[in-house]
LUMVEXDREN-211340 format. One line per 3 residues: number of its first residue (from 1); for each residue x, y, z of N, C-alpha, C. Coordinates in steps of 0.05 Angstrom, whole numbers, plus 5000, padded with zeros to 4 digits. Last residue first. Layout:
REM residues N
NUM = X Y Z X Y Z X Y Z | ...
END
This chain:
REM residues 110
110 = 4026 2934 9209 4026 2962 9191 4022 2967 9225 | 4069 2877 9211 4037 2891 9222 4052 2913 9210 | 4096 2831 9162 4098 2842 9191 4074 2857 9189
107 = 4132 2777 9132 4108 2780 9153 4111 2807 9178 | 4151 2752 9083 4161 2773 9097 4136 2773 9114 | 4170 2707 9044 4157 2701 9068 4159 2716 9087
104 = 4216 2742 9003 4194 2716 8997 4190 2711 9039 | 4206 2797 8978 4208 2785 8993 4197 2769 8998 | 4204 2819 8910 4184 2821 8932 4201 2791 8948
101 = 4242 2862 8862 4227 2832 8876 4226 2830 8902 | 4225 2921 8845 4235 2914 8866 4223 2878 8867 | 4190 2947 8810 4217 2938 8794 4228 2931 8816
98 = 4160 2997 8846 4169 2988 8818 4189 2982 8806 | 4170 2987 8917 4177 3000 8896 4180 2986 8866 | 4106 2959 8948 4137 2958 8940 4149 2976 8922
95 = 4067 2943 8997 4080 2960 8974 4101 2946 8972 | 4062 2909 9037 4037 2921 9029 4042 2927 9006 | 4102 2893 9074 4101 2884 9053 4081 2883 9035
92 = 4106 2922 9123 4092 2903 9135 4084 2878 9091 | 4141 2962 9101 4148 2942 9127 4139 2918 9119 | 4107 2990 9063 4133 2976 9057 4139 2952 9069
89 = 4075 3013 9110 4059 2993 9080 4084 2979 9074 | 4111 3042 9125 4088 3026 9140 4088 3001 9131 | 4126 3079 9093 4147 3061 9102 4131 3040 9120
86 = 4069 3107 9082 4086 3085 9065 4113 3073 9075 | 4065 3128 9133 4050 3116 9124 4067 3096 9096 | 4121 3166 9132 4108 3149 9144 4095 3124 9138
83 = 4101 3196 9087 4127 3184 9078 4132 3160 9106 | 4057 3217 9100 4053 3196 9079 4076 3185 9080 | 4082 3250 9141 4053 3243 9147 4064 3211 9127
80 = 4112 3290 9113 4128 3265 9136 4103 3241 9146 | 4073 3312 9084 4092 3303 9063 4104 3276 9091 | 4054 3338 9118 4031 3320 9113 4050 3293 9087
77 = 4078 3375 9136 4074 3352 9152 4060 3334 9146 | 4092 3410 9095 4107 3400 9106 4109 3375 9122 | 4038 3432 9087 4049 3414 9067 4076 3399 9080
74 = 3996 3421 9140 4016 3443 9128 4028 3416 9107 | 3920 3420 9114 3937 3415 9141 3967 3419 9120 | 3869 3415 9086 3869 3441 9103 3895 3435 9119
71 = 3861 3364 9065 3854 3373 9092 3855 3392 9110 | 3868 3384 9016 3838 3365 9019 3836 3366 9051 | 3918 3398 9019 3902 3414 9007 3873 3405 9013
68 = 3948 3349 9033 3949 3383 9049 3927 3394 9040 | 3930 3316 9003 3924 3316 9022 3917 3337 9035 | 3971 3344 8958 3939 3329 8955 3925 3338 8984
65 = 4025 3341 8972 4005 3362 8965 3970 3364 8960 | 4021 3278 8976 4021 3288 8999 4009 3319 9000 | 4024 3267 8922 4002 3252 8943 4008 3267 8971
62 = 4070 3296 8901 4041 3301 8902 4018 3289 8914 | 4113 3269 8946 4099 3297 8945 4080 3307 8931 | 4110 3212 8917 4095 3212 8941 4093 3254 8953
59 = 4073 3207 8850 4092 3207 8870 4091 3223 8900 | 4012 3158 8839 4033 3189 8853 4051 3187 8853 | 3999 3120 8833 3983 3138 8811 4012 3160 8812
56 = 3995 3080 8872 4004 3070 8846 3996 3087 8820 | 3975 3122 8912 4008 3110 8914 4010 3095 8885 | 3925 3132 8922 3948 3148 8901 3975 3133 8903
53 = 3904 3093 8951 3893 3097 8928 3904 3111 8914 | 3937 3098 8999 3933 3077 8989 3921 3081 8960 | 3926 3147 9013 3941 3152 9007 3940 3121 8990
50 = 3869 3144 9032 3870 3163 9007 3903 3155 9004 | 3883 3108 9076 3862 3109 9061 3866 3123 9029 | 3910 3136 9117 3923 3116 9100 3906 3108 9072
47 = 3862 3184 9129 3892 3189 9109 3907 3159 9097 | 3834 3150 9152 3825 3154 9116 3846 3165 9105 | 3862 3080 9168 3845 3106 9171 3846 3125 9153
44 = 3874 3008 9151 3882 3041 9148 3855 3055 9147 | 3885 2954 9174 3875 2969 9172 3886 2999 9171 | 3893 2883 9158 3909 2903 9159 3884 2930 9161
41 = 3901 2813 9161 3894 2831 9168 3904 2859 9171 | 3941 2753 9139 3935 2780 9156 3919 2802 9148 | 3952 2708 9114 3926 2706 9129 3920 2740 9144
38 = 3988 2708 9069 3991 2706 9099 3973 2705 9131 | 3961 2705 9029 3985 2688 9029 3986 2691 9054 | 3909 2750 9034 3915 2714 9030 3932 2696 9025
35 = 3910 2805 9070 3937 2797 9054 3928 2750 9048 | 3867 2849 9063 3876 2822 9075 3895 2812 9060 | 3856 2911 9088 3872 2898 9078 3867 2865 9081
32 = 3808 2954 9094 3823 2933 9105 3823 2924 9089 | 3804 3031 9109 3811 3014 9084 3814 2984 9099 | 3755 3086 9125 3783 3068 9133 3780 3051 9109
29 = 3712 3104 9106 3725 3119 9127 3754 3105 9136 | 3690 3078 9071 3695 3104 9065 3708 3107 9084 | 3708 3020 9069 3698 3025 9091 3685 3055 9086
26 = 3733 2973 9028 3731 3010 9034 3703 3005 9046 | 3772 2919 9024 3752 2923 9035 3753 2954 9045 | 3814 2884 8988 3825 2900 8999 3781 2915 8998
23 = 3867 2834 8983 3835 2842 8979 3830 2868 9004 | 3929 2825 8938 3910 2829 8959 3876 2842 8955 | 3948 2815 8888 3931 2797 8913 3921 2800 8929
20 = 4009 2849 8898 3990 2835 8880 3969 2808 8896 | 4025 2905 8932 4025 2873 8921 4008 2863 8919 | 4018 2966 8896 4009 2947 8914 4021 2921 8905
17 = 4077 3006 8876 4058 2993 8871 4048 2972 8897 | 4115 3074 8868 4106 3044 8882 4078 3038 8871 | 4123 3120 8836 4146 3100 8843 4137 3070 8863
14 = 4098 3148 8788 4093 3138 8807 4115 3115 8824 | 4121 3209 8748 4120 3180 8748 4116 3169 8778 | 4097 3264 8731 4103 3254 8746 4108 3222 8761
11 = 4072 3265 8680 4096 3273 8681 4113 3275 8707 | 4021 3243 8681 4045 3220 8672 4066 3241 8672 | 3985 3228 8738 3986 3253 8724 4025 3239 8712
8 = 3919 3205 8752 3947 3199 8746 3963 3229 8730 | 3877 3226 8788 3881 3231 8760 3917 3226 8753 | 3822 3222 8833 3851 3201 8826 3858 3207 8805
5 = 3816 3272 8899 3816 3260 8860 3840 3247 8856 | 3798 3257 8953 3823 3266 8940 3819 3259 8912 | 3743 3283 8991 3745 3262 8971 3773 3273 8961
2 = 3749 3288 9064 3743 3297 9025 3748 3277 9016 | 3709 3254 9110 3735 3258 9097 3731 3270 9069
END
């Protein structure tokens, strides 16, 4: 997988953050998650991967122009790609949007 550079870039403000606590095990080639309030288990492949690592840097069309570009694949799909992938993370209460209080005993699979 390329490597995607992490360079916050502040004129683009980042709109989500990880929840706090989690442990979180790189594989280079995938990511697992463990969530220790809930005991779960979580795994992402390297696009969830790279996207997990820009999401508290990006907003989600430059994490997605990223991609396109690191994988050679169309900006268009790579933008439905992540916007995916983070409604994922959202679900399963991985993320959240900055300045959102976090659901108390939310449990679900990515």
């Amino acid at each position: 997988m390329p490597d995607v550079p992490l360079c916050p870039d502040p004129a683009v403000p980042a709109r989500f953050q990880h929840k706090p606590g989690l442990v979180a095990t790189d594989l280079e080639s995938e990511l697992i998650l463990l969530d220790p309030s809930t005991q779960e288990m979580y795994g992402l492949n390297a696009t969830g991967r790279a996207v997990w690592y820009e999401l508290p840097h990006h907003d989600l069309t430059v994490i997605a122009g990223r991609l396109a570009a690191a994988f050679e694949a169309d900006a268009t799909r790579a933008l439905a790609d992540v916007e995916g992938i983070v409604g994922a993370l959202i679900e399963a209460g991985l993320v959240k949007e900055k300045g959102e209080v976090p659901a108390v005993g939310r449990q679900r699979r990515v």
